[in-house]
C-alpha positions as CSV (number, residue, x, y, z in Angstrom):
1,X,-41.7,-92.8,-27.9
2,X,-42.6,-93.5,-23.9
3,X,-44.5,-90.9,-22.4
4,X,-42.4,-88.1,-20.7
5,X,-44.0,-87.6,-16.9
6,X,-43.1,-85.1,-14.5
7,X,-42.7,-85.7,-10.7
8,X,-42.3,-83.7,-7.7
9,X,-38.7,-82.5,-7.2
10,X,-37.3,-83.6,-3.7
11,X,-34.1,-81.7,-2.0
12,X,-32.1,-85.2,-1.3
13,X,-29.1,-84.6,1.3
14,X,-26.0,-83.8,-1.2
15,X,-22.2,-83.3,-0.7
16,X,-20.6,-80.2,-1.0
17,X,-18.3,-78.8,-3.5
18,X,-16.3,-75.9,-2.5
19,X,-13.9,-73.9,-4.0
20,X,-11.9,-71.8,-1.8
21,X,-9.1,-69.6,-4.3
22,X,-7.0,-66.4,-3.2
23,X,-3.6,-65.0,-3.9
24,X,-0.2,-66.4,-1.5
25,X,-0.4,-65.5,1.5
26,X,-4.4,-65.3,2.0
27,X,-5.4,-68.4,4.1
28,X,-6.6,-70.6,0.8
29,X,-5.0,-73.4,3.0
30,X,-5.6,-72.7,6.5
31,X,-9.4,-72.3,5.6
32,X,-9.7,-74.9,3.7
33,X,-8.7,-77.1,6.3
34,X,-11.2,-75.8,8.8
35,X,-13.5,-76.1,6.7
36,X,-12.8,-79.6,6.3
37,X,-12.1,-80.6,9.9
38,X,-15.5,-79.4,10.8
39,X,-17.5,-81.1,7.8
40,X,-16.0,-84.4,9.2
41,X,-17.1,-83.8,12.3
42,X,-13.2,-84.0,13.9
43,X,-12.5,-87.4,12.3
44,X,-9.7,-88.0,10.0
45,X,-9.9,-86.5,6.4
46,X,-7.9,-86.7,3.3
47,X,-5.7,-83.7,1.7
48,X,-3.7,-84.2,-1.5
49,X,-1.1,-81.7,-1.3
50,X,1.0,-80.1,-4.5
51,X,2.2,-77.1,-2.1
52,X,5.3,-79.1,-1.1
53,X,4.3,-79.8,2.0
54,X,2.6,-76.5,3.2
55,X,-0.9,-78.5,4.2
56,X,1.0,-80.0,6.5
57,X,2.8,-77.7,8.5
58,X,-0.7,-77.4,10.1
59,X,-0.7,-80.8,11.5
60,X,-0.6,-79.4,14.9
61,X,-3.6,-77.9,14.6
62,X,-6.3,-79.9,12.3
63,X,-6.4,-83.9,12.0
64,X,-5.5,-85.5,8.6
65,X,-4.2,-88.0,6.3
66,X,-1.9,-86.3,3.5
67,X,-0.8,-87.3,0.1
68,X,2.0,-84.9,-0.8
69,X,1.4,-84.9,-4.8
70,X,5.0,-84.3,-6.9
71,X,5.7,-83.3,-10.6
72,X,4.2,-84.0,-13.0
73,X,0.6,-82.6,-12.3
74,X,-1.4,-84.6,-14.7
75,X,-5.2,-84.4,-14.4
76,X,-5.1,-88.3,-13.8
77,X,-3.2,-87.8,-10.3
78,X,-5.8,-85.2,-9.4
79,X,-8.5,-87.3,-10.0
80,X,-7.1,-90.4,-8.5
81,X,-6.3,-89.0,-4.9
82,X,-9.9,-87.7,-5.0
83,X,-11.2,-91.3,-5.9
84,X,-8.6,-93.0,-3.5
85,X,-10.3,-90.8,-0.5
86,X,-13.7,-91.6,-1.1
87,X,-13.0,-95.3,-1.8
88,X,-10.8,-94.8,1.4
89,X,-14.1,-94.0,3.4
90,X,-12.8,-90.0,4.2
91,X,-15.7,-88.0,4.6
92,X,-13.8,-84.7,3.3
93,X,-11.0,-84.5,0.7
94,X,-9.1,-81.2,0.1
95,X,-7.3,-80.7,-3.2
96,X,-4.5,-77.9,-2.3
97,X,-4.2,-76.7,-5.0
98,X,-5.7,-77.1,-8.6
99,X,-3.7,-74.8,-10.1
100,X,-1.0,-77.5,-10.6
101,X,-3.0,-79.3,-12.6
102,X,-3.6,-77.0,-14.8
103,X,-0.4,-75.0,-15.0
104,X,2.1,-76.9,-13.7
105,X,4.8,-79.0,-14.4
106,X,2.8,-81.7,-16.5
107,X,-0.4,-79.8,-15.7
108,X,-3.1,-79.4,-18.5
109,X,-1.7,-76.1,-20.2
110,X,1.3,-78.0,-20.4
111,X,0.2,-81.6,-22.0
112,X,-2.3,-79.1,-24.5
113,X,1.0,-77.6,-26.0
114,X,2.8,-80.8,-26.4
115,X,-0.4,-82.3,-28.4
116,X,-0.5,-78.9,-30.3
117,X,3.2,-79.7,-31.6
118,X,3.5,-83.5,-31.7
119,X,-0.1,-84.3,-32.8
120,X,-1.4,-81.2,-35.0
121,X,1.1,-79.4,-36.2
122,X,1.5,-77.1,-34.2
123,X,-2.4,-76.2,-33.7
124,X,-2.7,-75.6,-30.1
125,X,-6.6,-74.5,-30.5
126,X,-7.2,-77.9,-32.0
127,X,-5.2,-79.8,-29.5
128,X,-7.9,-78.7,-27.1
129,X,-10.1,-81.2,-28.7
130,X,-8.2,-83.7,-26.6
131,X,-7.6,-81.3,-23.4
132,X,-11.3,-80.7,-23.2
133,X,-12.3,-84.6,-22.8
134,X,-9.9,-84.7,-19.6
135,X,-10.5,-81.1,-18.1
136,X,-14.0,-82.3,-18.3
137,X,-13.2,-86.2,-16.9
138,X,-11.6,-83.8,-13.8
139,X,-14.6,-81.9,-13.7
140,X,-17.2,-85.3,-13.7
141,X,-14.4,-86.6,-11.4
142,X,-15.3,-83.4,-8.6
143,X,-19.2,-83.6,-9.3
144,X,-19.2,-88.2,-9.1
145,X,-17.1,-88.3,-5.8
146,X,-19.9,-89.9,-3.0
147,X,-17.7,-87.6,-0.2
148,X,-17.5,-83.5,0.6
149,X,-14.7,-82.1,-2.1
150,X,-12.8,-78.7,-1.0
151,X,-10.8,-77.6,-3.9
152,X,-7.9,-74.7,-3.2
153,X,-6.9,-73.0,-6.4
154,X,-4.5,-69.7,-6.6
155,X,-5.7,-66.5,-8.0
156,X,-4.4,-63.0,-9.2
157,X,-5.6,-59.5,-9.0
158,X,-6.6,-58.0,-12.3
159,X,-6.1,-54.2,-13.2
160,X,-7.2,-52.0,-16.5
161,X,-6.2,-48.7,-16.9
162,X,-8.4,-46.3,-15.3
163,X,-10.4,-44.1,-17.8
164,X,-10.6,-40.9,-15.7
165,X,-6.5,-40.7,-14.7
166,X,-4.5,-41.9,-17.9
167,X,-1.2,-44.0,-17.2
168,X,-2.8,-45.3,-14.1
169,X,-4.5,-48.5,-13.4
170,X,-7.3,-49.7,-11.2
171,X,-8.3,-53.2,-9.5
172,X,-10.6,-55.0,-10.9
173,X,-11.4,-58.0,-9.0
174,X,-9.1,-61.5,-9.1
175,X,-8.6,-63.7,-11.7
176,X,-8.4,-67.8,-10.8
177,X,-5.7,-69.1,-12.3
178,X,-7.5,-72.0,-13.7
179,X,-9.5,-72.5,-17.2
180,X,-12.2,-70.0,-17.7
181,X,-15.7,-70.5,-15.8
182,X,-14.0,-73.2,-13.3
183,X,-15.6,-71.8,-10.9
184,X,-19.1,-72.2,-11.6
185,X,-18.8,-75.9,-11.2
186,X,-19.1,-75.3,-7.2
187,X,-22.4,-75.3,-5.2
188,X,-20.1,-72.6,-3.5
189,X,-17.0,-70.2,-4.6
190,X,-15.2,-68.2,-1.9
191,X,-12.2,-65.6,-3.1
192,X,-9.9,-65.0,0.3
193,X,-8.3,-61.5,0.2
194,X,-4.6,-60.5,1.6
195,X,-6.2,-59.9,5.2
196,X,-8.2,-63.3,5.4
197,X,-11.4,-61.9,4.3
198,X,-13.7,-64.5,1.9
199,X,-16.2,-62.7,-0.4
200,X,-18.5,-65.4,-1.4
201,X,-18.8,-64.3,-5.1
202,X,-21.4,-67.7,-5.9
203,X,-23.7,-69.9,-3.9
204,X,-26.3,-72.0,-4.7
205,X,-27.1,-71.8,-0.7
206,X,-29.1,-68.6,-0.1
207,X,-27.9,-68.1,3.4
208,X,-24.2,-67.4,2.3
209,X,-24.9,-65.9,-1.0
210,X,-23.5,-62.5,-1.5
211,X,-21.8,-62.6,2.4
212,X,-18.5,-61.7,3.7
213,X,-16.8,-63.3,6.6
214,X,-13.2,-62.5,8.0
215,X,-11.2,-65.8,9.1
216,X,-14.1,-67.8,7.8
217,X,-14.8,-70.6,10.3
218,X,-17.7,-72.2,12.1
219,X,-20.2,-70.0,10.8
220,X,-20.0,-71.0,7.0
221,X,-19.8,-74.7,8.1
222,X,-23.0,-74.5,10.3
223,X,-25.0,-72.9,7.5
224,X,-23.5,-75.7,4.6
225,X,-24.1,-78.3,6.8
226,X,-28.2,-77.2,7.5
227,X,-28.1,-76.4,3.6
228,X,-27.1,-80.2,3.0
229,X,-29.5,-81.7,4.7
230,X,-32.2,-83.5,2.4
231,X,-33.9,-86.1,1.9
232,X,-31.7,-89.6,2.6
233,X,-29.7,-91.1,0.0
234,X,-27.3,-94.1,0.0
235,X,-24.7,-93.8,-2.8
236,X,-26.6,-90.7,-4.8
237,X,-29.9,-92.3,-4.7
238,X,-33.1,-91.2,-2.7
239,X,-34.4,-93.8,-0.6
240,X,-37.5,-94.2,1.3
241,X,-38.2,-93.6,5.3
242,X,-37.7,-97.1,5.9
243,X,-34.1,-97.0,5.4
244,X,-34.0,-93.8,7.1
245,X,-32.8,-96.0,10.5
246,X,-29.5,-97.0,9.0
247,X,-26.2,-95.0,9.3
248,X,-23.2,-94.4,7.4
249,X,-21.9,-97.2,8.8
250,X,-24.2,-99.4,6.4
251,X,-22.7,-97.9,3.4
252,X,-19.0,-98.2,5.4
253,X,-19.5,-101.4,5.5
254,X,-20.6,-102.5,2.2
255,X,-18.0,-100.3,0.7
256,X,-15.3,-101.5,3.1
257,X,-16.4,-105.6,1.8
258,X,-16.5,-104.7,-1.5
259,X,-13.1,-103.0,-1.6
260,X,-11.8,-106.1,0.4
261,X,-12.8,-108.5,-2.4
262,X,-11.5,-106.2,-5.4
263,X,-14.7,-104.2,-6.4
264,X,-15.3,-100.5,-6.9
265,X,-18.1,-100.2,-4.1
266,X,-20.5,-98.4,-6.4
267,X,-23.6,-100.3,-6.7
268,X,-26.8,-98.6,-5.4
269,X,-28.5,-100.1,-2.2
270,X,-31.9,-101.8,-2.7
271,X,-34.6,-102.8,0.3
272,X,-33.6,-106.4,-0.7
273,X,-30.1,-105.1,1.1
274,X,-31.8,-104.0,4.2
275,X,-33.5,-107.7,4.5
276,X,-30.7,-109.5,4.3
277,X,-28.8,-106.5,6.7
278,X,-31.5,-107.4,9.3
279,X,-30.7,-111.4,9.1
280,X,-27.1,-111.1,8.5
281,X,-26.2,-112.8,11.7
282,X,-27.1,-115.7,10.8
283,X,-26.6,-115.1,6.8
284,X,-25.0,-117.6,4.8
285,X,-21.7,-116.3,2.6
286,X,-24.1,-116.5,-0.4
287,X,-26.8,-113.9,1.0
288,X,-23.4,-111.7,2.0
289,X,-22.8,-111.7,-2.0
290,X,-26.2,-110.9,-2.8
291,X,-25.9,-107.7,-0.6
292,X,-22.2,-106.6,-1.3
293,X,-23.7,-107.0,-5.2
294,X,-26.5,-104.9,-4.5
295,X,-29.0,-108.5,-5.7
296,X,-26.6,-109.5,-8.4
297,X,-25.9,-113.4,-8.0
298,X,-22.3,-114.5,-8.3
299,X,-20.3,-117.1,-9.8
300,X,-19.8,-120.0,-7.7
301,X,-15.8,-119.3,-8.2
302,X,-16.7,-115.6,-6.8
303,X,-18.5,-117.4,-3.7
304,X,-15.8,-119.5,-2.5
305,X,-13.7,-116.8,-2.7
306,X,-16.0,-114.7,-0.7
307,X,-16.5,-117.7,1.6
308,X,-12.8,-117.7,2.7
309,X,-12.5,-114.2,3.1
310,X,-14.8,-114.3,5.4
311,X,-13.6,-117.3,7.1
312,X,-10.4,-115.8,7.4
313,X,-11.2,-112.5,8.2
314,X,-14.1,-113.0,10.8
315,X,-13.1,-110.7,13.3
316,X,-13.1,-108.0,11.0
317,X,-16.6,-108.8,9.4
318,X,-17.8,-109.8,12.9
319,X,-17.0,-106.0,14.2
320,X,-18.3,-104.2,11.3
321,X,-21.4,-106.3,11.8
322,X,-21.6,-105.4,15.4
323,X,-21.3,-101.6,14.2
324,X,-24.4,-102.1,12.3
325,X,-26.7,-104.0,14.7
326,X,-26.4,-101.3,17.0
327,X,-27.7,-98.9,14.2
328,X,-30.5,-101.1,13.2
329,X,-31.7,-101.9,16.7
């Protein structure tokens, strides 16, 4: 057995995942689209919409690119329009709202009951064998995605019968429609009230933890994006101060090629990258590979594949290029 070693623990810059939930009427939306417009920094981000159309109707007012999301609600859909917008290159993606996919036509609740009948016999508490394994590929799905994820979901107010005046109830708190303990999987959880207040019921940033803010704006953003702030990392992984002088616009770029050529645009950077990055002007199509792959050699088929791509397409690699000498110089 290898020798278990500890090391220092280093706060690397992160993306956030938000959960914004309240009852109709209670800003869910509107907030979550503020928050979003001011995480990207007023460029373009991604919302995938199940509340026919409502995310829209405030196109005046923030800048986006929607996907209006229609029956059925399977889990799959949710998690593909939050892995189109980060292959997409969105810096923000709002998911408005969950509870579809959970409740909804075709949501989870839904495809749990249909296993319960057509697959064990009716046993709906063993059918959640299966619904577990893709609740949980959502969940992974949320936690994996390399941009900020805002998630709306609905809630309801609970009440219990109050113990001192019999027949009468009492509020309780609300109740996220979504499966139990959903929303602990959020560095942050905000519940929106009736009159646009958010109670921030759980944080894992101190500075908001426990707060209340009415029409929640600029002043949650500014402290999440401070919070954020870490150590560098390029796709998840920490990297040292001497690729601290590239940009976003090194991992745009590799991304961009490597959807371009049919790849997922995963693969971790390496210094080997940043040598090749600083030559690349006059880099062959071969040393191009090497970086797009992250070091891993390619077929020659792969090659001359790549080597008419680029051929073809060298106004758009030129520019891209461009973006990047001006970070690096």
């Amino acid at each position: 057995m290898s020798k278990l070693v500890f090391k220092r623990a280093v706060k690397s810059e992160s993306k956030l995942r938000l959960l914004v939930t309240g009852p109709s009427g209670s800003g869910k939306t509107y907030t979550a689209l503020k928050f979003a417009q001011q995480l990207s920094g007023g460029q373009p981000f991604a919302v995938g919409d199940t509340e026919n159309g409502s995310a829209s109707k405030y196109g005046d007012e923030f800048t986006f690119d929607v996907l209006n999301a229609e029956p059925p609600y399977t889990m799959d859909k949710a998690m593909g329009i939050i892995k189109a917008a980060d292959e997409a290159g969105y810096a923000v993606v709002v998911l408005d709202s969950a509870t579809h996919f959970y409740k909804g036509d075709g949501g989870l609740l839904e495809l749990v009951q249909e296993l319960g009948t057509s697959k064990y016999r009716g046993n709906t508490y063993a059918a959640w064998n299966d619904g577990s394994k893709i609740y949980n590929k959502f969940l992974e799905a949320i936690k994996q995605a390399n941009i900020h994820v805002i998630i709306t979901a609905r809630s309801k107010t609970q009440y219990v019968e109050d113990p001192g005046r019999k027949g009468s109830m009492r509020r309780v708190g609300m109740e996220v429609e979504m499966r139990d303990g959903f929303e602990y999987e959020f560095d942050v959880f905000g519940q929106m009230t009736t009159e646009h207040i958010m109670y921030i019921e759980k944080s894992r940033c101190s500075k908001l933890d426990g707060k209340t803010f009415t029409k929640p704006g600029k002043e949650v953003t500014d402290i999440l994006a401070e919070w954020l702030k870490g150590a560098r990392a390029l796709d998840g992984e920490t990297v040292g101060d001497d690729l601290l002088k590239l940009d976003d616009n090194c991992v745009k770029f590799v991304r961009a090629m490597r959807k371009d050529l049919g790849h997922g645009g995963t693969e971790e950077h390496t210094a080997e990258a940043i040598t090749i990055l600083e030559k690349y002007a006059n880099g062959t199509s071969k040393q191009i590979a090497k970086l797009i792959s992250a070091g891993d050699e390619w077929d020659e088929a792969t090659l001359k594949n790549l080597k008419k791509f680029i051929e073809k397409n060298e106004a758009v690699v030129a520019e891209r290029i461009s973006t990047i000498a001006q970070t690096l110089n």
